[in-house]
C-alpha positions as CSV (number, residue, x, y, z in Angstrom):
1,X,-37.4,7.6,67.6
2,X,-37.6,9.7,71.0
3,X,-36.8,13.4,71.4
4,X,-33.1,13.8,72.9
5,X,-34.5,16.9,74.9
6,X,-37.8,15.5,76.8
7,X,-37.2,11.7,75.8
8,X,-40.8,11.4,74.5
9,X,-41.9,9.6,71.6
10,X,-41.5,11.4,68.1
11,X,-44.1,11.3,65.5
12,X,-43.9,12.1,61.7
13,X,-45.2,15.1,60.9
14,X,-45.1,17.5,57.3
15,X,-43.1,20.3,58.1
16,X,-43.2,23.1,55.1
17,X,-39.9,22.7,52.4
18,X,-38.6,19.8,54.6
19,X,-41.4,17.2,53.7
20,X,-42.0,14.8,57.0
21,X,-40.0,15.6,59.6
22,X,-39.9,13.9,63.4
23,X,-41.6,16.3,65.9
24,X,-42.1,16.7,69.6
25,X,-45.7,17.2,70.5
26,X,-44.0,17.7,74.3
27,X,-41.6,19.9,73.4
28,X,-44.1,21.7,70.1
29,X,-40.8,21.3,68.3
30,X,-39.7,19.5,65.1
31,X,-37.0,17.4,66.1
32,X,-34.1,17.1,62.8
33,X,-32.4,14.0,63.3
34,X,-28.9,14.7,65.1
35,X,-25.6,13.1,63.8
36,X,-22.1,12.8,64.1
37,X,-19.0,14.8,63.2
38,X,-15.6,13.5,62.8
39,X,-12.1,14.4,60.1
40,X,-11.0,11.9,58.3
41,X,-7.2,12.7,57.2
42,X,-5.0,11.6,54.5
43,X,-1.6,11.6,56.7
44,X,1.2,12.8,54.4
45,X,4.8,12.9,55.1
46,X,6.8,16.7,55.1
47,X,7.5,15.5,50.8
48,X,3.8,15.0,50.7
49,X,4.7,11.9,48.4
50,X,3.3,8.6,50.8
51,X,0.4,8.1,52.7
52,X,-0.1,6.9,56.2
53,X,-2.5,4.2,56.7
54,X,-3.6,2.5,59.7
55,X,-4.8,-1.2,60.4
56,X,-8.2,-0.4,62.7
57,X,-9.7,-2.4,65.0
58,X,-11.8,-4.3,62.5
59,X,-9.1,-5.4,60.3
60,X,-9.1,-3.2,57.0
61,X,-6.6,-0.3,56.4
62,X,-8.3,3.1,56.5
63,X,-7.1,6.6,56.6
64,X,-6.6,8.3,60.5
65,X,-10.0,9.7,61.9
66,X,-11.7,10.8,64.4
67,X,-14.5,12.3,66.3
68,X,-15.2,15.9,66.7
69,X,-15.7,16.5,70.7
70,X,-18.5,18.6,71.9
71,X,-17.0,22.2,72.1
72,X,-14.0,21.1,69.7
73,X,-13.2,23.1,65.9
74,X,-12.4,20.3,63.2
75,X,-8.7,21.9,63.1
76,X,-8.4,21.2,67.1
77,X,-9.6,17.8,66.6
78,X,-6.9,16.8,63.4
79,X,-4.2,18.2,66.0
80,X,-5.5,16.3,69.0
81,X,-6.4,12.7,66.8
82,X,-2.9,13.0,64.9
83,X,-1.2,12.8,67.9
84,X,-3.3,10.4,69.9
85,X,-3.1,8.1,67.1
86,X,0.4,8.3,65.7
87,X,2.6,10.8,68.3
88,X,3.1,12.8,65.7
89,X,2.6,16.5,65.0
90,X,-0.2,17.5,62.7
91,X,2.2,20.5,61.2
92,X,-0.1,21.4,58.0
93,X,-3.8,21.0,57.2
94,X,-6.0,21.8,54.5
95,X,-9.9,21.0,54.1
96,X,-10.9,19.4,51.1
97,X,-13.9,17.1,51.1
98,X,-16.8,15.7,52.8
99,X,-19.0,13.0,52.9
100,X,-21.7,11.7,54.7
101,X,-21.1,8.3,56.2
102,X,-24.4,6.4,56.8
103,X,-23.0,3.1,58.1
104,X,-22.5,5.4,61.3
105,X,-24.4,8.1,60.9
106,X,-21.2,10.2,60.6
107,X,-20.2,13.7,58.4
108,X,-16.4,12.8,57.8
109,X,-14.7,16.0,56.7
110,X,-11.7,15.6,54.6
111,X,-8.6,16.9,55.3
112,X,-4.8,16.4,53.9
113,X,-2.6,16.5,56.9
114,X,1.0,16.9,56.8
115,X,2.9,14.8,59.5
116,X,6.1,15.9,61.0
117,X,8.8,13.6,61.0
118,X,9.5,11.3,64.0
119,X,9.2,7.8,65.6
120,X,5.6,6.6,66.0
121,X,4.1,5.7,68.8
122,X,0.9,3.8,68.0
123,X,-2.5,4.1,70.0
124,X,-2.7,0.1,69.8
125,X,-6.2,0.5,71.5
126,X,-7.4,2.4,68.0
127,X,-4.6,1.2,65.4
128,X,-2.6,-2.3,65.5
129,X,-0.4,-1.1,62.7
130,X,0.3,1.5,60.2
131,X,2.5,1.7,57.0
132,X,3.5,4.3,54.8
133,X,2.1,4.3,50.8
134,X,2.9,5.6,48.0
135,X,-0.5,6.8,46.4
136,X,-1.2,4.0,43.8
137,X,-0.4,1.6,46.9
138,X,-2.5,3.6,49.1
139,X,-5.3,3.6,46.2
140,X,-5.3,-0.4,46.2
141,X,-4.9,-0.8,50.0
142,X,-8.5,0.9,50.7
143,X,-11.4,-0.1,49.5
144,X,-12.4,1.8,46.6
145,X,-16.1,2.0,47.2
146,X,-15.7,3.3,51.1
147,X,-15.6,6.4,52.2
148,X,-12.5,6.3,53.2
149,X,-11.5,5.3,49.4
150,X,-14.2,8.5,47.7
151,X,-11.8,11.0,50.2
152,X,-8.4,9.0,49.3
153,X,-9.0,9.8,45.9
154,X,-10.1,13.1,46.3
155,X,-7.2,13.9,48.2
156,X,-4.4,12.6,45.6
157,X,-6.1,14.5,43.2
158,X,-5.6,17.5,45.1
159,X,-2.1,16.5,46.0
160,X,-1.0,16.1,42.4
161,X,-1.9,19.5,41.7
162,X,0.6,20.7,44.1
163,X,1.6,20.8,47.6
164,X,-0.7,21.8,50.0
């Protein structure tokens, strides 16, 4: 591990109610590893009764995501990824899980996103395809033990209580 300030070397060292942490001798800083932020959005239609998958670059169907830019709110960054991804309108949001992703060192922050209605226009460079799911399809269609399937099922949960 190197410092991302000075690019020096970082050694372990006991920092009090953190345990070993990585630290700068350079800087005379502990150096808490840095990682990710991106949303990860269960993309309903206006009846908030299907799901919106899309068929990613390596293959499997996951829910529409992406990363939070430097300077960019989580709420700026579902408006800016719905559309990139689908050219269609993010026009209702609401937070309600995270989870840490390790396989990329990622926090993915849950949201349910309502999609307005239109034509998509795919980002084929992200997403080859997508299709629309009921929630039991949508259920079966992601891979239960992924992140992607913890916040799928968190979010029908929250959908069957009600509209968002």
């Amino acid at each position: 591990m190197f410092c991302q300030d000075c690019g020096n070397k970082l050694v372990l060292k006991f920092c009090e109610n953190e345990g070993l942490v990585p630290y700068c001798d350079s800087c005379g800083a502990f150096k808490f590893p840095p990682f990710k932020t991106a949303v990860s959005m269960v993309a309903v239609n206006k009846s908030q009764d299907k799901i919106l998958l899309g068929k990613h670059t390596s293959g499997e169907y996951l829910l529409l995501a992406g990363y939070v830019k430097k300077g960019e709110s989580a709420e700026k960054t579902i408006v800016r990824e719905a559309k990139e991804e689908t050219g269609l309108n993010a026009i209702k949001y609401k937070y309600f899980a995270s989870r840490y992703h390790e396989p990329k060192n990622v926090l993915m922050l849950g949201f349910i996103v309502v999609l307005s209605d239109g034509e998509i226009n795919l980002n084929t460079d992200e997403i080859s395809e997508v299709k629309w799911c009921t929630f039991d399809e949508a259920i079966s269609t992601v891979n239960e033990d992924s992140t992607a399937g913890f916040l799928l099922k968190a979010a029908i949960a929250e959908l069957k209580k009600g509209k968002i």
